[in-house]
C-alpha positions as CSV (number, residue, x, y, z in Angstrom):
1,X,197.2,-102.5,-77.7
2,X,200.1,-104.6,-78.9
3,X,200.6,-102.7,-82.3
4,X,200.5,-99.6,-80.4
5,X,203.2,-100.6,-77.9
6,X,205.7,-102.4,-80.8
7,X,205.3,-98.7,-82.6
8,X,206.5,-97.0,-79.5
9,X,209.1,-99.1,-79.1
10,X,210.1,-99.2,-82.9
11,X,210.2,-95.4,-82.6
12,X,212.1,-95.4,-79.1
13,X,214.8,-97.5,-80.8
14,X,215.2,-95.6,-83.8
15,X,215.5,-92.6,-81.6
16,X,218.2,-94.5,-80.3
17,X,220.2,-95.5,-83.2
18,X,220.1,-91.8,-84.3
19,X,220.9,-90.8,-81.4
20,X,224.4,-93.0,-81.5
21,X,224.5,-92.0,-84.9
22,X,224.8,-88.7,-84.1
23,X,227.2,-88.8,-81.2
24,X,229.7,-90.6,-83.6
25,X,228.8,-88.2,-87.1
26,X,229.4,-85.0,-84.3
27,X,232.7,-85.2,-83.2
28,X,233.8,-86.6,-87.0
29,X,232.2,-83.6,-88.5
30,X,233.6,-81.2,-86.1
31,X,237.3,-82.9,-86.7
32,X,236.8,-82.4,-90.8
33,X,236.0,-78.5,-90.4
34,X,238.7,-78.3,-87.9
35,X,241.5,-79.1,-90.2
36,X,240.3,-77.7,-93.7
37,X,240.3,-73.9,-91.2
38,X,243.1,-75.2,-89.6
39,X,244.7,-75.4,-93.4
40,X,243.4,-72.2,-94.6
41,X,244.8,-70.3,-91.4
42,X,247.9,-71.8,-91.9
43,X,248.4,-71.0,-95.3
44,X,247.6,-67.6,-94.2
45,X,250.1,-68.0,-91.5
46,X,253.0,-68.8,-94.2
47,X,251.9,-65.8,-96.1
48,X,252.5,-63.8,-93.3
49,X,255.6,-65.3,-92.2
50,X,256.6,-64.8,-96.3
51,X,256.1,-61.2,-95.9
52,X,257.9,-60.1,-92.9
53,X,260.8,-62.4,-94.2
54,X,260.9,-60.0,-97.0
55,X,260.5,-57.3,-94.8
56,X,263.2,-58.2,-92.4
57,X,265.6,-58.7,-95.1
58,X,264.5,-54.8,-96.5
59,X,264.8,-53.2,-93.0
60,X,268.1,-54.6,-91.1
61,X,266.5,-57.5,-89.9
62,X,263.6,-55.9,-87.9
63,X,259.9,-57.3,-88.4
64,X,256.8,-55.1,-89.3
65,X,255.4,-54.1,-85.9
66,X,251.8,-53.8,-87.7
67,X,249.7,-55.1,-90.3
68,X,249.1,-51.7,-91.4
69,X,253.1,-51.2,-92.3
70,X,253.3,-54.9,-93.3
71,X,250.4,-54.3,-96.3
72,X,251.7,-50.9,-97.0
73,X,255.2,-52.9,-97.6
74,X,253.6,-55.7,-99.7
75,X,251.5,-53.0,-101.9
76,X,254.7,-51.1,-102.4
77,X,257.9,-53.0,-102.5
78,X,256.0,-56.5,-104.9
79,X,258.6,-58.2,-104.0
80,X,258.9,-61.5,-106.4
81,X,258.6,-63.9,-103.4
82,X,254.8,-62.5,-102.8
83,X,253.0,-62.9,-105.6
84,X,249.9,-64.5,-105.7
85,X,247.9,-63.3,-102.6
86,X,246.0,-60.8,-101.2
87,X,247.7,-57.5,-99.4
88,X,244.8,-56.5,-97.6
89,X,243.5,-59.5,-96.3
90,X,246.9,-60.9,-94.6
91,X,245.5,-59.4,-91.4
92,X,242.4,-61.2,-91.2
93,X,242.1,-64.9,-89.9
94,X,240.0,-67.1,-92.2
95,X,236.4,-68.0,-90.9
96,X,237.5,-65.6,-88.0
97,X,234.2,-63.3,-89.2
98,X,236.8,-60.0,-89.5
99,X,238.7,-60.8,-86.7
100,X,243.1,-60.0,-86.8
101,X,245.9,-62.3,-86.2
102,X,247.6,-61.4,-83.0
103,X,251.4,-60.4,-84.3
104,X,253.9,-58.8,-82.1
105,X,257.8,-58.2,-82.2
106,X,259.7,-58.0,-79.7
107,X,264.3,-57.5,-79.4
108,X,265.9,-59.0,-77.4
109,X,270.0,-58.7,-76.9
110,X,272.5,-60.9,-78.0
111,X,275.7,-62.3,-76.6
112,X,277.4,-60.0,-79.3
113,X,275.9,-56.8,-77.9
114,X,273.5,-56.2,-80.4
115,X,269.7,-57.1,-80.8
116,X,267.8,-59.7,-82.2
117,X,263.5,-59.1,-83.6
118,X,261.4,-61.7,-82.1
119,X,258.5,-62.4,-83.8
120,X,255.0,-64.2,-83.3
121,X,251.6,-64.4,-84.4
122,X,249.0,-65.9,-83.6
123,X,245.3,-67.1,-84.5
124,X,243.3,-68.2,-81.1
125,X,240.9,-71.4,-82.0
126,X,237.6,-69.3,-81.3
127,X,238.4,-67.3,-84.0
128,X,238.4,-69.6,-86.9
129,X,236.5,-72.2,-85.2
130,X,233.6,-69.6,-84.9
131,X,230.4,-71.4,-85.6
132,X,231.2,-75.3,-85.2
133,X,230.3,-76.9,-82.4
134,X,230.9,-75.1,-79.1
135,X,231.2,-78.7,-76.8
136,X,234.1,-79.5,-79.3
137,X,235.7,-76.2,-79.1
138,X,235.9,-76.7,-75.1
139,X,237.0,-79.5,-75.3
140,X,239.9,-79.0,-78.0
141,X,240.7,-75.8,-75.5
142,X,240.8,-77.8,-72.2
143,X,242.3,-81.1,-73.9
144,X,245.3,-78.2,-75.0
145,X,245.5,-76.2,-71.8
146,X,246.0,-79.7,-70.0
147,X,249.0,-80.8,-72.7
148,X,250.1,-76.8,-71.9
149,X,249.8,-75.7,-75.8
150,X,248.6,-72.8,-77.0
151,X,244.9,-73.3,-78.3
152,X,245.2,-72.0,-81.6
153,X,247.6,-71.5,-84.6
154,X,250.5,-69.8,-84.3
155,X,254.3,-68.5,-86.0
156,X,257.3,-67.3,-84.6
157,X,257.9,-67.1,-80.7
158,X,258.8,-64.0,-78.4
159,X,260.6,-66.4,-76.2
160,X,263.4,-67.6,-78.2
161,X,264.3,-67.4,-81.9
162,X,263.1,-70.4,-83.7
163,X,263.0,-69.4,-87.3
164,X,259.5,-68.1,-87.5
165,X,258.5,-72.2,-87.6
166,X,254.7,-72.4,-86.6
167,X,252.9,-74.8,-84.3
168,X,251.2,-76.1,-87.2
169,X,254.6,-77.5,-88.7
């Protein structure tokens, strides 16, 4: 009866120690694939950003309004500045499983009577978080909705000019 009851306890704390094992490996894991999607979005985000840069400077400072007139723009106009990525897939957020970046512009006036493009894009968290840990990704969204950040990845603001800079920066 003793050798069964040290087994059970012997088991009881090993199911323990993996237990606290696993509560610490979790939230580490989780934070590893965070930033290596958080990396590829953002490079994606810069390509982006490269893109309607060239784009602006093309069409009298006004942004692409659409990733369809964006690609066609890349495709067509080669540009020296965007070589060495992908046309077609500068719409689609890495690990997002074929889900699009957000990307609106917006003008706005100026002092000197004329108007200014605005532009922003975004990538929310549950898209390129899709698949990790769902506890984490609530609490990365409620941790940032307390600090009053966006939960995601982003370029650009509709609110004031800022140089297409991008929350990852």
């Amino acid at each position: 009866m003793k050798t069964v009851f040290n087994i059970v306890l012997f088991l009881c704390a090993a199911g323990l120690a993996y237990v606290c094992y696993d509560s610490i490996r979790g939230p580490a894991g989780f934070r590893q694939k965070k930033e290596a999607r958080e990396k590829a979005v953002a490079a994606r985000l810069a390509d982006i950003r490269k893109a309607q840069q060239a784009y602006c400077g093309q069409h009298n400072g006004r942004y692409a309004a659409s990733f369809d007139t964006l690609i066609a723009f890349v495709k067509a106009a080669r540009p020296a500045s965007l070589q060495g990525f992908d046309a077609d897939s500068l719409r689609f957020i890495p690990f997002g499983g074929n889900r699009q970046f957000e990307m609106t512009t917006r003008y706005v006036p100026t002092t000197a009577g004329d108007s200014c493009c605005l532009l922003e894009v975004k990538a929310p968290c549950d898209a390129y978080l899709h698949g990790l840990d769902r506890r984490e990704i609530a609490r990365l969204k409620a941790s940032r909705t307390e600090e009053g950040k966006y939960c995601g990845l982003s370029i650009g603001s509709l609110e004031t000019g800022n140089d297409n800079v991008g929350s990852m920066e």
